[in-house]
TIRO-2110 file (N, C-alpha, C; in Angstrom, 1 decimal):
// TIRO-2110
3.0, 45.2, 41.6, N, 1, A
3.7, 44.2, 42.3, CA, 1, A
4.9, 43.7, 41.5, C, 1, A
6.1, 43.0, 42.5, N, 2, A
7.2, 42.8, 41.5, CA, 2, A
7.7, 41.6, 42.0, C, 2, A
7.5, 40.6, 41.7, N, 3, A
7.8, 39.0, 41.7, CA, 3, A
9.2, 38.8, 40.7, C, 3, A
10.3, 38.1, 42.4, N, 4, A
11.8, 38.2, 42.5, CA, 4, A
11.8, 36.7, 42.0, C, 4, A
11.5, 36.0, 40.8, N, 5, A
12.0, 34.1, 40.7, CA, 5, A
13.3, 33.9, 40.7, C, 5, A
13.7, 33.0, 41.7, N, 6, A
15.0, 32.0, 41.9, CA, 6, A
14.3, 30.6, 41.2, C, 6, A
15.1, 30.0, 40.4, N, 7, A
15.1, 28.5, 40.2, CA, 7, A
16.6, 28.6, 40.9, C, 7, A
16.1, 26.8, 41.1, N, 8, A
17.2, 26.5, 41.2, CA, 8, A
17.1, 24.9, 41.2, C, 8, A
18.3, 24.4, 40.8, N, 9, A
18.3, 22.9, 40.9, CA, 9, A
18.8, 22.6, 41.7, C, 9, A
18.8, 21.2, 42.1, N, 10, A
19.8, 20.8, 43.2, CA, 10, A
19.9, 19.3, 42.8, C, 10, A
20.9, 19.1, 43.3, N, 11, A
21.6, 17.9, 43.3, CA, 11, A
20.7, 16.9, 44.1, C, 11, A
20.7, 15.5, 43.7, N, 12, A
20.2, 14.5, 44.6, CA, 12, A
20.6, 14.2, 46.0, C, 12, A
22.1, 14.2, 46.0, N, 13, A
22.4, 13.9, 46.8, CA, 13, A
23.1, 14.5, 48.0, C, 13, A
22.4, 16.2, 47.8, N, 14, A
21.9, 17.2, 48.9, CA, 14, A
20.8, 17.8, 49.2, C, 14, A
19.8, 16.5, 48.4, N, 15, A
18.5, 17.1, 48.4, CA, 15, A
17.4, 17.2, 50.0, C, 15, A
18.1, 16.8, 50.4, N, 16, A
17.0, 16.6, 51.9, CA, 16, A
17.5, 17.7, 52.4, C, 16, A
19.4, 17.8, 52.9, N, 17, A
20.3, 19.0, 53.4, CA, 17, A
19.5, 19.8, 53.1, C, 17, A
19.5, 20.1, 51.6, N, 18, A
19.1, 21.5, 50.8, CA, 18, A
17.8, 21.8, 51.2, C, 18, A
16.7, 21.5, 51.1, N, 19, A
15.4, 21.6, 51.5, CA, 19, A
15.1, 22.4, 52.6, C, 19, A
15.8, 21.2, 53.2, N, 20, A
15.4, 21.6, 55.2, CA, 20, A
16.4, 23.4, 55.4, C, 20, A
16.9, 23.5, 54.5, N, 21, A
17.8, 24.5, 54.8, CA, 21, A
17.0, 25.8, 54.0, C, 21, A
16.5, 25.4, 52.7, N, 22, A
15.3, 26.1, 52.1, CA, 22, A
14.4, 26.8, 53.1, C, 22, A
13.6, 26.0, 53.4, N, 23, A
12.9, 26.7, 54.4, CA, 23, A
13.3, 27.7, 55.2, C, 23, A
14.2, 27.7, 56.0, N, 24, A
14.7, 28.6, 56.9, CA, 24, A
15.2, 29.7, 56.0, C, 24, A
15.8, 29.9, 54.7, N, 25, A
16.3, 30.7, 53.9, CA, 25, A
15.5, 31.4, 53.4, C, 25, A
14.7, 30.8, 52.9, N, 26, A
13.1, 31.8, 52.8, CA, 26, A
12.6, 32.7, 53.4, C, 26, A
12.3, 32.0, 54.7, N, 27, A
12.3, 33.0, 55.7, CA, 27, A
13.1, 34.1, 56.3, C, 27, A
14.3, 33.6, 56.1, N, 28, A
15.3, 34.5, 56.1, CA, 28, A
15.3, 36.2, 55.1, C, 28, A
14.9, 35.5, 53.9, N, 29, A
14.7, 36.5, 52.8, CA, 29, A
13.5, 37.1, 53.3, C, 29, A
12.3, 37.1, 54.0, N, 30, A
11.0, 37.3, 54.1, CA, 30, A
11.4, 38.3, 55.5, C, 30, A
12.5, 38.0, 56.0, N, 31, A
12.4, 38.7, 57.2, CA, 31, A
13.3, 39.9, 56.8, C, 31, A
13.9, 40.2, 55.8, N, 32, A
14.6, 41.9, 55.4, CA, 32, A
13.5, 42.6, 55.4, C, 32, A
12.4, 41.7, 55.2, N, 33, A
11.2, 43.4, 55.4, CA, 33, A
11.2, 44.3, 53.7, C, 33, A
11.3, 43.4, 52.6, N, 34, A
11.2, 43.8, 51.4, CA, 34, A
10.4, 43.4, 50.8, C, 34, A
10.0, 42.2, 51.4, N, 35, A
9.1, 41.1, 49.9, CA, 35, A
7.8, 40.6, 51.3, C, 35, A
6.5, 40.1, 50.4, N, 36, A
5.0, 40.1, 51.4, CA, 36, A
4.6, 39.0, 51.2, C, 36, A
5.2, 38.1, 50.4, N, 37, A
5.0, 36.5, 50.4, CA, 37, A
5.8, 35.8, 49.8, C, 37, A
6.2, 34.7, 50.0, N, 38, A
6.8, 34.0, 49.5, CA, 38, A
6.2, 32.8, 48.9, C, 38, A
6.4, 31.8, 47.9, N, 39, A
5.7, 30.9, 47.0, CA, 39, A
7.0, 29.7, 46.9, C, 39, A
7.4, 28.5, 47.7, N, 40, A
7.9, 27.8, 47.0, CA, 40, A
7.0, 26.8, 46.1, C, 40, A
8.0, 26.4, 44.8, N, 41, A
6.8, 25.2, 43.9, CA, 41, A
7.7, 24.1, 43.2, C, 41, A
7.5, 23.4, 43.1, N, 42, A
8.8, 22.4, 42.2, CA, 42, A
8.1, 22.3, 40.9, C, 42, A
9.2, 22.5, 40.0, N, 43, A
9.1, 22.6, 38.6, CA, 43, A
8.8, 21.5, 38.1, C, 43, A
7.7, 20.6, 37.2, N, 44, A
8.0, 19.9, 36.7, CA, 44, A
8.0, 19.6, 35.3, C, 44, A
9.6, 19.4, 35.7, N, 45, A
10.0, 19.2, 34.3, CA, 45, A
11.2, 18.2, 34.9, C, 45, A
11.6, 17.3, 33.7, N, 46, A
12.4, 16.0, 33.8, CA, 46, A
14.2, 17.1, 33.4, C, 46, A
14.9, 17.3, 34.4, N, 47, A
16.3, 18.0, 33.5, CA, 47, A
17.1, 17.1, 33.4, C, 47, A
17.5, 17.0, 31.8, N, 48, A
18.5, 16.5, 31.5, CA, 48, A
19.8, 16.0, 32.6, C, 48, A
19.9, 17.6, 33.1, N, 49, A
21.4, 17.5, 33.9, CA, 49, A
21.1, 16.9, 35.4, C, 49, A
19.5, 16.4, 35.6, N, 50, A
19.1, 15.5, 36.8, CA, 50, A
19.0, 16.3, 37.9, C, 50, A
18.9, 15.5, 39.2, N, 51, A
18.1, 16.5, 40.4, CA, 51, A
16.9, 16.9, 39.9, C, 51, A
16.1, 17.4, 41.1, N, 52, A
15.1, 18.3, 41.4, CA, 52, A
15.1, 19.7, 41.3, C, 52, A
14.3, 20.2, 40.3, N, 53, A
14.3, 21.6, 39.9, CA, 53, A
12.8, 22.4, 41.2, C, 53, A
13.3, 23.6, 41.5, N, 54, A
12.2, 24.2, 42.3, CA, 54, A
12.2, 26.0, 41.9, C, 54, A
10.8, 26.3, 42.1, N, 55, A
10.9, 28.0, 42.2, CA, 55, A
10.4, 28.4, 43.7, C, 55, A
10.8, 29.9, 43.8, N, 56, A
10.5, 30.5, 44.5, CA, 56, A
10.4, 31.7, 44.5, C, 56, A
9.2, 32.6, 44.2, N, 57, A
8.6, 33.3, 44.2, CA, 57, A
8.4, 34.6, 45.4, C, 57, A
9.1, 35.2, 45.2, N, 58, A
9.3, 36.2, 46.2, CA, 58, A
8.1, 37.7, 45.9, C, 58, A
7.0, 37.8, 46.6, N, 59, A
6.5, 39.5, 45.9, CA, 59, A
6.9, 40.6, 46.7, C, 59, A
7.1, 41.5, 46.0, N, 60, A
8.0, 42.5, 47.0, CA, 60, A
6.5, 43.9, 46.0, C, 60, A
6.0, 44.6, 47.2, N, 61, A
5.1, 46.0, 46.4, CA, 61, A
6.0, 47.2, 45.8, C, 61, A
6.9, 47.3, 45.5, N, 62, A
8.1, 48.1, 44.8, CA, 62, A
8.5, 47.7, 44.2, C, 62, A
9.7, 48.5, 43.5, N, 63, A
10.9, 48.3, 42.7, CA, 63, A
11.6, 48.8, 43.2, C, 63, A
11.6, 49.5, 44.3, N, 64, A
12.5, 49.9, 45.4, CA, 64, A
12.7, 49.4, 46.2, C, 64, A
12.0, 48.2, 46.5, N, 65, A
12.0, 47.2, 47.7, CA, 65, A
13.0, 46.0, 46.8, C, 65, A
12.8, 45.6, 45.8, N, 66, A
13.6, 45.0, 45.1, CA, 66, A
15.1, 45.3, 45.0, C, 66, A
15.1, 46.7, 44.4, N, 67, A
16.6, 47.0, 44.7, CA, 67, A
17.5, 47.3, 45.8, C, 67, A
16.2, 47.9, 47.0, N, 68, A
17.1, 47.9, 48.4, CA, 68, A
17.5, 46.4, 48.5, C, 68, A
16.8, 45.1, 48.3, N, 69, A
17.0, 44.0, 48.6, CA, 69, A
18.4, 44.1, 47.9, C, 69, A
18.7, 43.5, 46.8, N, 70, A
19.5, 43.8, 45.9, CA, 70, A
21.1, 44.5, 46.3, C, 70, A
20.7, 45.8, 46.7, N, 71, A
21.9, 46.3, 47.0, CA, 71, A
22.7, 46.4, 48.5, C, 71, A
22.0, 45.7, 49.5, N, 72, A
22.0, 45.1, 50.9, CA, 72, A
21.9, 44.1, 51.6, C, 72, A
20.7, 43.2, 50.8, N, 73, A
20.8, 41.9, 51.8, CA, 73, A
21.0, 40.7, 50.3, C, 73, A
20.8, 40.6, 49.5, N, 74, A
21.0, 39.8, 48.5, CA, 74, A
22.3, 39.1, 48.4, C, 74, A
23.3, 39.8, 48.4, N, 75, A
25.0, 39.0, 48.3, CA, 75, A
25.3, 38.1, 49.3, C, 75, A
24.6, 38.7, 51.0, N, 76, A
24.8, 37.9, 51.7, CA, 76, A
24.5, 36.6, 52.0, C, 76, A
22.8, 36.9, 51.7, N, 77, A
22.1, 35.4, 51.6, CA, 77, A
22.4, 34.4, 50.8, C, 77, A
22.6, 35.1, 49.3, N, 78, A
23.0, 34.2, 48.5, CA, 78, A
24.4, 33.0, 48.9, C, 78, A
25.2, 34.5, 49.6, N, 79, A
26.4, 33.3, 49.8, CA, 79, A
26.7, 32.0, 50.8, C, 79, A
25.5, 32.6, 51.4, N, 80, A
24.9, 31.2, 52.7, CA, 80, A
25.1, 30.0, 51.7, C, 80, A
23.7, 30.0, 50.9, N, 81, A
24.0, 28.7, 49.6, CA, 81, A
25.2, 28.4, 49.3, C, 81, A
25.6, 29.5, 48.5, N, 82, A
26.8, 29.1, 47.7, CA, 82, A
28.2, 27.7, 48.6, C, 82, A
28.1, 28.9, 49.7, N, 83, A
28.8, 28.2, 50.6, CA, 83, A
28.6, 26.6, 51.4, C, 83, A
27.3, 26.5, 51.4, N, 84, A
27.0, 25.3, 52.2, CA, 84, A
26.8, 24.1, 51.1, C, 84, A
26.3, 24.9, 49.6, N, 85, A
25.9, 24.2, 48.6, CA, 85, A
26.7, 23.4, 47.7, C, 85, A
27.4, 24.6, 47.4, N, 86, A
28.6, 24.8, 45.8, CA, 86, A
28.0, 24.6, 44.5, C, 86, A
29.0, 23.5, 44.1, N, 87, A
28.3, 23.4, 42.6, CA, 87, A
27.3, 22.4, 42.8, C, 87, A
26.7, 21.8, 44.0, N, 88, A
25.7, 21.0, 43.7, CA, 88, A
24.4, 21.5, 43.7, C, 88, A
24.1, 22.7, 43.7, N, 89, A
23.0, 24.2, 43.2, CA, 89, A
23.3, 24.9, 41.3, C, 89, A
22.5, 24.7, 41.3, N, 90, A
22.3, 25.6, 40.0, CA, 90, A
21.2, 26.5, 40.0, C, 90, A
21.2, 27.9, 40.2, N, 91, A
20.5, 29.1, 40.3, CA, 91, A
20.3, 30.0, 39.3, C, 91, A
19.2, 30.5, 38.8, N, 92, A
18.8, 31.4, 38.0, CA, 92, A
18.1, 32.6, 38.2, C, 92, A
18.0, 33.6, 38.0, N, 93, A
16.9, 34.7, 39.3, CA, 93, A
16.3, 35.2, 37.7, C, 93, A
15.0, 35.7, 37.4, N, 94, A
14.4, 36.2, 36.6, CA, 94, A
13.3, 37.6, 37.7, C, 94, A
13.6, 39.0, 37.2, N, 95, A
12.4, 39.7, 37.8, CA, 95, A
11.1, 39.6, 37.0, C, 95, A
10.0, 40.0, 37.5, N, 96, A
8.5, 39.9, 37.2, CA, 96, A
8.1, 41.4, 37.6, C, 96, A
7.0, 42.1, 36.7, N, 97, A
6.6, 42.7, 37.0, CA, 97, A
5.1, 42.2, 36.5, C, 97, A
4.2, 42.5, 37.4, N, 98, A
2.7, 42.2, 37.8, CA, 98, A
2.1, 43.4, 36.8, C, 98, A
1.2, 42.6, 35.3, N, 99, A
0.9, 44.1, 35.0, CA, 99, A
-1.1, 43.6, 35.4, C, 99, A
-1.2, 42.9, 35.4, N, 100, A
-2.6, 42.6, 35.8, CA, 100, A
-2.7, 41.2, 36.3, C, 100, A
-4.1, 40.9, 37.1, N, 101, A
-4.3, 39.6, 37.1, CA, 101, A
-5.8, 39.2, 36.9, C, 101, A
-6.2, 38.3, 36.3, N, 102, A
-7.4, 38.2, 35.9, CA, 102, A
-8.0, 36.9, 36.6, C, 102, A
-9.2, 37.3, 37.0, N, 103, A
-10.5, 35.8, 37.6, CA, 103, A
-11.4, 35.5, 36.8, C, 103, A
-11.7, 34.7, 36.7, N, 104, A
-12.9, 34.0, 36.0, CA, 104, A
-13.7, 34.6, 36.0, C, 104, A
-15.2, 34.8, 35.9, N, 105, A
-16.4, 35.6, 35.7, CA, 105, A
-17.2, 34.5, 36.8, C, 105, A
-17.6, 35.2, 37.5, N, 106, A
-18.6, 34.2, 38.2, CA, 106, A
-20.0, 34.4, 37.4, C, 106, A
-20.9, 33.1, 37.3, N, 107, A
-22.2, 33.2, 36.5, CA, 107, A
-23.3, 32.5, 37.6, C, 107, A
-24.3, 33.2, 37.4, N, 108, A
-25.9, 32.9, 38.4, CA, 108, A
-26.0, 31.6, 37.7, C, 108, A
-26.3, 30.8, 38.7, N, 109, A
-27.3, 29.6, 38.5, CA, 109, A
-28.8, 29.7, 38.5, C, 109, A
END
């Protein structure tokens, strides 16, 4: 599995705008039919440069599903933001690759 992270920050005072628009964008990304869940989470951490920091976790079962994203629907979505946003977004994209995941041990009582 291959986990697509977007941070991003946002400004205060497009934080509601931004949100409510998140959601639908998500789903927007969820609906190319590349990635099989999506994860928003807010970061916490105090940033210096202020606003609310958030991730979102995209898992896509490829690396082909990643790059079809990438080289077809990626530029477009992104510029949704850009455009409604500007500079009051700050974005970072990191890939993940899943090389295992581990559970606890269950024990008999």
């Amino acid at each position: 599995m291959y986990i697509y992270n977007v941070t991003i920050n946002i400004d205060n005072s497009i934080h509601d705008e931004w949100f409510g628009w998140m959601k639908t964008h998500i789903i927007a990304v969820l609906n190319t039919g590349r990635f099989t869940t999506a994860k928003l989470t807010e970061v916490l951490v105090e940033e210096e440069m202020g606003g609310k920091t958030y991730s979102v976790q995209y898992s896509a079962k490829t690396k082909e599903d990643l790059d079809h994203y990438y080289k077809y629907e990626a530029e477009k979505l992104r510029a949704d933001g850009l455009q409604k946003f500007g500079d009051k977004m700050l974005t970072f994209r990191t890939e993940l690759k899943l090389i295992k995941e581990f559970y606890p041990l269950k024990t008999s009582n």
